[in-house]
VEXPA-336435 format. One record per residue (C-alpha): residue in one letter; x, y, z. Coordinates in Angstrom, 2 decimals. Example, Ala and Ser with C-alpha at 12.3 -4.5 7.8 and 13.67 -1.06 7.14 Angstrom:
<aa->a; x->12.30; y->-4.50; z->7.80> .
<aa->s; x->13.67; y->-1.06; z->7.14> .
! end
This chain:
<aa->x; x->40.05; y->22.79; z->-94.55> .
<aa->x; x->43.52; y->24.46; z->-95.60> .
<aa->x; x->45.24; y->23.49; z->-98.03> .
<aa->x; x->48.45; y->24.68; z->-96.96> .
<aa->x; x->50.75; y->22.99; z->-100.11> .
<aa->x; x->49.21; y->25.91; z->-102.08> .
<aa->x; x->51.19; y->27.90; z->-99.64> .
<aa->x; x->54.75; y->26.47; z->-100.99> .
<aa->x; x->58.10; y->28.89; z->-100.09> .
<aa->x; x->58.72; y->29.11; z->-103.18> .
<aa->x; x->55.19; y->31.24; z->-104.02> .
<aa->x; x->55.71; y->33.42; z->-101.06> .
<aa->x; x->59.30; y->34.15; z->-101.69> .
<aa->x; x->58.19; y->35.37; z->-105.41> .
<aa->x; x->55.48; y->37.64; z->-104.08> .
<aa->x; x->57.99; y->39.31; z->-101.25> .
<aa->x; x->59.85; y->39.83; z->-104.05> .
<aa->x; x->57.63; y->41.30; z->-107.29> .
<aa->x; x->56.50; y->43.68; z->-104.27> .
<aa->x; x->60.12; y->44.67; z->-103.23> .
<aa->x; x->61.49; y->45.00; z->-106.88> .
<aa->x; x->58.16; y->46.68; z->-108.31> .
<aa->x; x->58.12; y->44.07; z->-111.19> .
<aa->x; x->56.97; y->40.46; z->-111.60> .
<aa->x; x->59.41; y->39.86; z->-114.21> .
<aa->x; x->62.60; y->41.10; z->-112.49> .
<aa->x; x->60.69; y->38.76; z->-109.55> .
<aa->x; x->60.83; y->36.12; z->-112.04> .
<aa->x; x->64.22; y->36.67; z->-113.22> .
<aa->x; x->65.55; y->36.20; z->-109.25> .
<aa->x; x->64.35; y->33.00; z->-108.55> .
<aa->x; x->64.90; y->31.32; z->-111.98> .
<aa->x; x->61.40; y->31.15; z->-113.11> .
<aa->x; x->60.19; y->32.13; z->-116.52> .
<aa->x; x->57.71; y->35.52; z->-116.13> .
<aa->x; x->54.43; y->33.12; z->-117.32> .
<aa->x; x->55.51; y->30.73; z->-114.61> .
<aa->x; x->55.74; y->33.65; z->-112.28> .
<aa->x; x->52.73; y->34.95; z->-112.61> .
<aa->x; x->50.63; y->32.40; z->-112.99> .
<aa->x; x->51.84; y->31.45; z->-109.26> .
<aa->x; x->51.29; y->34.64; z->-107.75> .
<aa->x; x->47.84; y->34.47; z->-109.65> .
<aa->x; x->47.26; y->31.22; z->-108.48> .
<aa->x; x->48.04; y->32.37; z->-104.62> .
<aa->x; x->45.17; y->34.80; z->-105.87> .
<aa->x; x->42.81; y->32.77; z->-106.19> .
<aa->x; x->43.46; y->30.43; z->-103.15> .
<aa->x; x->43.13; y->33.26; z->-100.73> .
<aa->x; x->40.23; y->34.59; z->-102.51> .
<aa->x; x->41.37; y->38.35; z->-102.43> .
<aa->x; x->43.82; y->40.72; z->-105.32> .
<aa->x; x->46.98; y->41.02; z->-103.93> .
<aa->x; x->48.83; y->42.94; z->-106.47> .
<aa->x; x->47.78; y->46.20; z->-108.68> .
<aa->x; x->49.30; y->45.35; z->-111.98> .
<aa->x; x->50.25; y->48.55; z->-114.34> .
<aa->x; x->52.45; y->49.32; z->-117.60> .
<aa->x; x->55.21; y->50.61; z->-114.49> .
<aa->x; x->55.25; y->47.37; z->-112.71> .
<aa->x; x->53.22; y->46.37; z->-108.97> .
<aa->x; x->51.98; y->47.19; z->-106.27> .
<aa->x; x->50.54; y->46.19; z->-103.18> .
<aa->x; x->46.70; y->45.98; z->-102.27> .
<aa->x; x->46.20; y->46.22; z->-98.49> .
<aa->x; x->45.44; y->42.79; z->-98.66> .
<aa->x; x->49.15; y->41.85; z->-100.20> .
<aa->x; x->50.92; y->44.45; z->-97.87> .
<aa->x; x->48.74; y->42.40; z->-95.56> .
<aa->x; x->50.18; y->39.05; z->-97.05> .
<aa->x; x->53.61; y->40.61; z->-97.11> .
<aa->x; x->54.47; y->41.14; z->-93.64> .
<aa->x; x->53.44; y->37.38; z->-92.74> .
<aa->x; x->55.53; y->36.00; z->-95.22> .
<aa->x; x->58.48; y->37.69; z->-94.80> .
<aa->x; x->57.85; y->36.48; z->-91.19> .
<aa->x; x->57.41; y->32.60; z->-92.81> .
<aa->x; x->60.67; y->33.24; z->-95.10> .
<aa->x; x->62.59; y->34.45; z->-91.87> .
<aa->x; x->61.23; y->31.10; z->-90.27> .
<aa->x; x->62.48; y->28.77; z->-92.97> .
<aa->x; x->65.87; y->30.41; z->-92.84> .
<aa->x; x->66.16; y->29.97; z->-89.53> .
<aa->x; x->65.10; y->26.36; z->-89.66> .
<aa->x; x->67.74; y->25.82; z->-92.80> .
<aa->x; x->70.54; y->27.18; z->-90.52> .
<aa->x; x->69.56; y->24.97; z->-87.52> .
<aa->x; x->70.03; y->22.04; z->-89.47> .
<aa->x; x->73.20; y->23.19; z->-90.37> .
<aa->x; x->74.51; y->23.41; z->-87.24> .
<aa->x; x->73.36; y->20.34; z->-86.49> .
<aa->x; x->75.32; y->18.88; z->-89.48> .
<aa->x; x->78.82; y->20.64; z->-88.34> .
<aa->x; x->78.09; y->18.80; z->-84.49> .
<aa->x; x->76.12; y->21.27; z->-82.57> .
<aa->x; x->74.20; y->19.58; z->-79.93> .
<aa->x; x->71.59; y->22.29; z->-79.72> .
<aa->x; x->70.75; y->25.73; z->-80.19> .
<aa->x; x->69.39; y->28.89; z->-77.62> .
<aa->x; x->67.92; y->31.78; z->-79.50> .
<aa->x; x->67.81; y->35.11; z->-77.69> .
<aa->x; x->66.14; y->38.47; z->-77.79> .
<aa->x; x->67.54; y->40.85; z->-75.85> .
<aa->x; x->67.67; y->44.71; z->-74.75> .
<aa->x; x->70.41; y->46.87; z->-74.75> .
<aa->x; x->70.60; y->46.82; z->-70.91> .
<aa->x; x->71.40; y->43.08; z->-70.73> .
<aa->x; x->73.60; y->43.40; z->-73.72> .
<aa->x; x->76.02; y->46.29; z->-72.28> .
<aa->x; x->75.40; y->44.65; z->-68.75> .
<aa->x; x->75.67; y->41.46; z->-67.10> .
<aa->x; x->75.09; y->38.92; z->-70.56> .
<aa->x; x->78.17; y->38.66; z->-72.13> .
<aa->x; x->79.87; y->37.35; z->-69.00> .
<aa->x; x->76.69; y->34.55; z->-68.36> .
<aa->x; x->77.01; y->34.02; z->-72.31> .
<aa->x; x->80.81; y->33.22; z->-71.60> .
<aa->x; x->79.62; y->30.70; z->-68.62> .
<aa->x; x->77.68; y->28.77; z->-70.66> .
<aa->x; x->79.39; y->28.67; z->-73.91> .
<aa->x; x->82.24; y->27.03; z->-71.50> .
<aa->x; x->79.54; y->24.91; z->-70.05> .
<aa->x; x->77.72; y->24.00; z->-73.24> .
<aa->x; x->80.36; y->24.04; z->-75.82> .
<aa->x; x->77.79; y->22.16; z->-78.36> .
<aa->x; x->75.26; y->25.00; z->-78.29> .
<aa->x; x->74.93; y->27.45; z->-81.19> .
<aa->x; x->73.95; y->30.93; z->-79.59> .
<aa->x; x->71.74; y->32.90; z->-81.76> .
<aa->x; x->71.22; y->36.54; z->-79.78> .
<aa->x; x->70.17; y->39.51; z->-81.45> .
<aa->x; x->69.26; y->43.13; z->-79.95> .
<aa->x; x->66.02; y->44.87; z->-79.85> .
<aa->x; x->63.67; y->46.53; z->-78.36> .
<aa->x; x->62.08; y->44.69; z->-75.18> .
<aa->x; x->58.90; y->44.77; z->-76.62> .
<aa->x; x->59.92; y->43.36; z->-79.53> .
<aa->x; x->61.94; y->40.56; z->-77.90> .
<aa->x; x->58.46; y->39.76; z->-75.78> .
<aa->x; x->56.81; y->39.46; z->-79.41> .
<aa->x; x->59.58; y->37.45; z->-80.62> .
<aa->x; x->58.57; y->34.60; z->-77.73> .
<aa->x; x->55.34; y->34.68; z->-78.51> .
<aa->x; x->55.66; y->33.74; z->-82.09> .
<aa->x; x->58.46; y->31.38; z->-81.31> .
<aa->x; x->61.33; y->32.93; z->-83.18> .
<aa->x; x->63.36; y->32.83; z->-80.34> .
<aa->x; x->63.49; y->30.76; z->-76.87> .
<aa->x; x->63.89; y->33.62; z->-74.25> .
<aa->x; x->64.05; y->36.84; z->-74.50> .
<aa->x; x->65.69; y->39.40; z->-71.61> .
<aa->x; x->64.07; y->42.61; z->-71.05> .
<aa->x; x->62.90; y->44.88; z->-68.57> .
<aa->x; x->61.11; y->43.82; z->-65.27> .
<aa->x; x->58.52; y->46.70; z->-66.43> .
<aa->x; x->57.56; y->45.37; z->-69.49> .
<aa->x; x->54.04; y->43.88; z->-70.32> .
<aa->x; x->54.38; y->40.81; z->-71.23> .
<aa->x; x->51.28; y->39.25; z->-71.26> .
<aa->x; x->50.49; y->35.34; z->-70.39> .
<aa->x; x->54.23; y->34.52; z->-70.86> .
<aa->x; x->55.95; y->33.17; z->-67.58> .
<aa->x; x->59.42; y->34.77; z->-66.39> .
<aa->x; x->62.04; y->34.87; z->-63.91> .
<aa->x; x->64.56; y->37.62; z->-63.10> .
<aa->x; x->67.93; y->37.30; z->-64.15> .
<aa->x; x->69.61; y->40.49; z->-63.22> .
<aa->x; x->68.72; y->43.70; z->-61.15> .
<aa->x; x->71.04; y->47.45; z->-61.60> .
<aa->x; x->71.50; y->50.59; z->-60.07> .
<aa->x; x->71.04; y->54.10; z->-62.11> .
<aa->x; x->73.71; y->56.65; z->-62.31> .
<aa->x; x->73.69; y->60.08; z->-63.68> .
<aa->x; x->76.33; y->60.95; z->-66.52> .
<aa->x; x->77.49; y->64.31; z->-66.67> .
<aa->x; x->79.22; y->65.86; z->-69.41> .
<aa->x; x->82.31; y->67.92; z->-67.49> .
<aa->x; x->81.56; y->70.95; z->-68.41> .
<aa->x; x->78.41; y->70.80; z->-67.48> .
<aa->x; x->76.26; y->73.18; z->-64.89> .
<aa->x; x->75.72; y->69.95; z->-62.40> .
<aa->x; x->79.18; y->69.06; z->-62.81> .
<aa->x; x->80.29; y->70.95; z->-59.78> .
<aa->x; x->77.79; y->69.63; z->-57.30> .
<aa->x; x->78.32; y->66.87; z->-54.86> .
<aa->x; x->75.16; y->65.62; z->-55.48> .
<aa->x; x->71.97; y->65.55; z->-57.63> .
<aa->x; x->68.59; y->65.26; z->-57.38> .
<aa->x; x->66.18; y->63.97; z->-60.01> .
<aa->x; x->64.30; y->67.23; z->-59.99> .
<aa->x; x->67.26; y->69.03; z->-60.34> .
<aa->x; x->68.57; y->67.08; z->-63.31> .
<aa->x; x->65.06; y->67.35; z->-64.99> .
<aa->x; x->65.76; y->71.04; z->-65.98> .
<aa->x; x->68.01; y->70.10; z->-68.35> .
<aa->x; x->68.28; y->68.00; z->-71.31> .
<aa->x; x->69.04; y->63.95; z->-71.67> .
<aa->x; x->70.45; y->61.71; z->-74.17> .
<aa->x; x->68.52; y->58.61; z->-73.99> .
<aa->x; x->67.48; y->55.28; z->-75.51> .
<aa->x; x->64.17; y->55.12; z->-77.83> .
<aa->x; x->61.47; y->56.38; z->-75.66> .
<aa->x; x->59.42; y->53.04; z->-76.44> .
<aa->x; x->62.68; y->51.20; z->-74.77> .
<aa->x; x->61.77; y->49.92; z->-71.61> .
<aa->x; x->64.16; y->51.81; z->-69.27> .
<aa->x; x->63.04; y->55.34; z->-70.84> .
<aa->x; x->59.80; y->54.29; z->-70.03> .
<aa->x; x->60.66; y->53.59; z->-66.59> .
<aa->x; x->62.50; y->57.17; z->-66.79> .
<aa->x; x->59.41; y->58.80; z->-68.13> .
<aa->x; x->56.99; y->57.52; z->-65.78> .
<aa->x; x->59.46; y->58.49; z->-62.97> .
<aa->x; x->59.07; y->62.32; z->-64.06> .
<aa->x; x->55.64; y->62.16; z->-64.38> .
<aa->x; x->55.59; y->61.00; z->-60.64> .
<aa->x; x->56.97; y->65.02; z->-60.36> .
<aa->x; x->55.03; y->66.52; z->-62.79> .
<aa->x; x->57.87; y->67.73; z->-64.44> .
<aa->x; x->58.95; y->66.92; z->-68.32> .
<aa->x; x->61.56; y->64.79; z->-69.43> .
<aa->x; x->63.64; y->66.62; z->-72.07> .
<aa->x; x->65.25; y->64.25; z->-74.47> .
<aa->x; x->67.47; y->65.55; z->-76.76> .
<aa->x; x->68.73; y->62.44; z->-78.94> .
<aa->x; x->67.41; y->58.85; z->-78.78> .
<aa->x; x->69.97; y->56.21; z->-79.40> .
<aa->x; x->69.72; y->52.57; z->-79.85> .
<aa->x; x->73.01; y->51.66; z->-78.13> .
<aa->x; x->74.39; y->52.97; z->-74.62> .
<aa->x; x->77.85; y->53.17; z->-76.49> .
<aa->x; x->76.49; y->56.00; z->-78.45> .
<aa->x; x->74.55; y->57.59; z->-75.26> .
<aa->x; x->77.80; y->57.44; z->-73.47> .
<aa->x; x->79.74; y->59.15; z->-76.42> .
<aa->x; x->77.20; y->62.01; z->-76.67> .
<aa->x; x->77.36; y->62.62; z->-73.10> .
<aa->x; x->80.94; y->62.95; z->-73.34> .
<aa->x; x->81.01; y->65.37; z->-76.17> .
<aa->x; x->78.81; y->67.42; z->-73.67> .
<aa->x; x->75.20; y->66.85; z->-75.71> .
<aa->x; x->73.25; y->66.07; z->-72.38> .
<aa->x; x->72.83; y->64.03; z->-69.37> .
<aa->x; x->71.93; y->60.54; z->-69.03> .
<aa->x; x->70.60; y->57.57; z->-67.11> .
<aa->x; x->72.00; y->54.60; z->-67.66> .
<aa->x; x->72.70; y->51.50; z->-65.48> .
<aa->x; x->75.66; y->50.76; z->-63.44> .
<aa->x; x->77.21; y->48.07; z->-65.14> .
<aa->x; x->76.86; y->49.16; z->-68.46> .
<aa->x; x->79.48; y->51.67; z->-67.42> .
<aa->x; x->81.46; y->49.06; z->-65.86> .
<aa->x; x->81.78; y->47.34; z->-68.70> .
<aa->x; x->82.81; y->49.98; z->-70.79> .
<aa->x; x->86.65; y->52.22; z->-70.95> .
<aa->x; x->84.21; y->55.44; z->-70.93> .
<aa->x; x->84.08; y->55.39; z->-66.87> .
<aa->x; x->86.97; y->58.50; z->-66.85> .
<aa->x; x->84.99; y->60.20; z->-69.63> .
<aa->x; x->82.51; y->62.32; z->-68.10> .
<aa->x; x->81.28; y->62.38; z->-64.50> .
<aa->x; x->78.87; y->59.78; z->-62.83> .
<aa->x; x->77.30; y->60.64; z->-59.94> .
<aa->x; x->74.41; y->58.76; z->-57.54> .
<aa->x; x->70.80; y->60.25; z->-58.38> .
<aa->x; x->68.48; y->61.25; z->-55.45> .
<aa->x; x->64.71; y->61.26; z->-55.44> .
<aa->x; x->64.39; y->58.59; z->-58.19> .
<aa->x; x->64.16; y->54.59; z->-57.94> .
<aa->x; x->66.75; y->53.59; z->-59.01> .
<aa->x; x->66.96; y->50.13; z->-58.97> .
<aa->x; x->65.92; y->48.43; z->-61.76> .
<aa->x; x->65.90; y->44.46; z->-62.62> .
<aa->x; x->65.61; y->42.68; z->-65.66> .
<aa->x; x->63.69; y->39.18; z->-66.50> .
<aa->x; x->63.98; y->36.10; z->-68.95> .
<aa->x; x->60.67; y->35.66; z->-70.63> .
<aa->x; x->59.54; y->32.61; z->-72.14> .
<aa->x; x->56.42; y->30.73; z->-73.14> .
<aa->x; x->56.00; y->27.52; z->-70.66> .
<aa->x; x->58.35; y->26.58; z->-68.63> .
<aa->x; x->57.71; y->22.99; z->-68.54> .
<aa->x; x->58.15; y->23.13; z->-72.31> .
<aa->x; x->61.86; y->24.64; z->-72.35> .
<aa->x; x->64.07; y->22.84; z->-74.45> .
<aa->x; x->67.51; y->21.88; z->-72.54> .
<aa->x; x->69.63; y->24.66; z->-74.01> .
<aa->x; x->67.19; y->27.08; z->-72.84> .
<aa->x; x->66.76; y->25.67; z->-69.52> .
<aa->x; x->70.53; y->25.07; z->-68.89> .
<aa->x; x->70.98; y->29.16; z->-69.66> .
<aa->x; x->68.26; y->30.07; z->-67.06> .
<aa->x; x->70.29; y->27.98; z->-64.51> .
<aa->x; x->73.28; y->30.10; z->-65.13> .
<aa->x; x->71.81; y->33.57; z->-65.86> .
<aa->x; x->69.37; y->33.55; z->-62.70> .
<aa->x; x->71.55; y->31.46; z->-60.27> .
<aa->x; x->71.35; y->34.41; z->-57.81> .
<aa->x; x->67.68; y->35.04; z->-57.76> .
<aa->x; x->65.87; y->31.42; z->-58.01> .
<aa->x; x->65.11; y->30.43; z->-54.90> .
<aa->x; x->62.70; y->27.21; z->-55.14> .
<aa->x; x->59.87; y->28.41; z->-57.47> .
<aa->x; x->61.58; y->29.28; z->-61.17> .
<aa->x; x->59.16; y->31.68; z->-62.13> .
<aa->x; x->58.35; y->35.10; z->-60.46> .
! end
C-alpha cells in the first residue's frame, strides 16, 4: 500500500520549484530549507517512487521524463491545496458556501453575468470562483474536480459527465464597413466563405462548430487571427481585419453593436446552445444546485439532465 505522508506539500512544492528555477539550492533558498535538507527530500521522493526525477549537473537541473511526468501532477496537487486554503478562508470571513466555474467565452460575453447577478442577490453567502477557458478544458476541469460546473458548448464531448442546457444563441455575421459584403442585403455562408474570418482558437468549441459547418460545403474556412476573447474579435473586425461569427448576445452585451455591420447568415445553422456539465447530479453540493435552478430555469422541464 501507499504511503502517501511521503508525499507531504512541502516535497512537491520544492521539486516544482528546483525544476522551475534550474537549481536545488535557489529551490532551497525559497522555501526556507537549508540545500542538504533540500535535497535529501527531493532524493528521498526518489527513492519512494522508485524512478530519477532530476538530472543533476555543475549548471543546475533538469527534468527526466519521469519528473516532467511528476511535475505536471503536482503543480495540479499545489493548485488543489491552494484552492482548499482559500475555501477555508472564506469560510472564516462568513461565506456559507462556494460554486466554482469553468466557463467559455460564449457564456462569459453572453447570458452569465446577468444569471451570476441573480444568484449573487439570491445567495449573498456564496463565494463565486469562475474562470475562462477553453470548453474542453472546463469539461477536464469537472472531471478532476477543480471546479463544480463548467458551461460550454452543446457540441462538446464530454464523456460520462451528465448536463443540462442553460442557454441557446443565434449567429450573426460581422462585417467590417468597408468591406466587399458590406453592401449586400444579405449573405450566404458560401458567400462569406471566400473571404477571410477572425475567430476564436480553432480547438474552441464554436469554431469547431464553424469548421464542421464548411466542411458540410466543401469549402475552407479561412481564419486569419484566432483570439481568445470576442472583445478582441469584435475590435479586429472593426478595424476591417475580417469577418466573423459570433453569437447574438455577445453583441448585445457589448457598445460595439454601431461598429461594423451585423447581418443574418443564410445556409448555416445557426442556432447554437450551451450546457452546464457536471459529474452526478445527485451529488451536487447546494451552491451548485441552487445556480442550475437559476441558469436553466427556461429549459428544465421535469427531468434535470438532457
Amino acid at each position: 500500500m501507499l504511503n502517501l505522508l511521503k508525499l507531504d506539500p512541502l516535497s512537491l512544492k520544492l521539486f516544482t520549484l528546483a525544476i522551475q528555477l534550474g537549481s536545488i539550492t535557489a529551490a532551497a533558498q525559497e522555501v526556507g530549507l537549508s540545500v542538504a535538507a533540500a535535497s535529501k527530500r527531493i532524493s528521498d521522493l526518489e527513492l519512494y517512487l522508485d524512478v530519477s526525477l532530476l538530472v543533476r549537473g555543475k549548471k543546475g537541473v533538469v527534468p527526466t521524463h519521469a519528473g516532467s511526468s511528476l511535475h505536471q501532477h503536482a503543480l495540479q496537487v499545489m493548485a488543489r491545496i491552494e484552492q482548499l486554503v482559500v475555501s477555508m478562508r472564506h469560510f472564516e470571513s462568513g461565506a456559507v458556501g462556494q460554486l466554482r466555474i469553468a466557463v467559455n467565452a460564449s457564456a462569459l460575453s453572453g447570458f452569465l453575468p446577468n444569471v451570476l447577478a441573480a444568484y449573487s442577490v439570491a445567495n449573498p453567502g456564496v463565494v463565486i470562483d469562475v474562470e475562462e477557458v477553453l470548453s474542453e478544458e472546463a469539461v477536464r476541469a469537472v472531471e478532476l474536480g477543480m471546479v463544480d460546473l463548467a458551461i460550454v458548448g452543446e457540441n462538446t464531448f464530454i464523456g460520462s459527465l451528465e448536463s443540462v442546457v442553460c442557454d441557446e444563441d443565434n449567429l450573426v455575421l460581422l462585417i467590417p464597413k468597408k468591406h466587399p459584403l458590406s453592401r449586400k442585403n444579405s449573405v450566404s455562408f458560401r458567400e462569406a466563405l471566400a473571404y477571410e474570418f477572425i475567430a476564436l482558437p480553432r480547438s474552441s468549441s464554436l469554431s469547431r462548430l464553424i469548421g464542421v459547418q464548411a466542411e458540410l460545403l466543401n469549402l475552407p474556412w479561412r481564419i486569419r487571427a484566432q483570439l481568445r476573447s470576442f472583445d478582441a474579435v469584435c475590435h479586429m473586425v472593426e478595424v476591417g481585419m475580417g469577418l466573423a461569427l459570433v453569437p447574438s448576445k455577445v453583441i448585445r452585451s457589448t457598445s460595439a453593436e454601431n461598429k461594423f455591420i451585423i447581418q443574418p447568415v443564410l445556409g448555416l445553422d445557426v442556432q447554437r446552445r450551451l450546457i452546464v456539465v457536471m459529474r452526478k447530479t445527485q451529488n451536487l453540493s447546494p451552491p451548485a444546485r441552487k445556480f442550475i435552478d437559476i441558469a436553466c430555469k427556461d429549459f428544465k422541464s421535469g427531468n434535470l439532465l438532457i
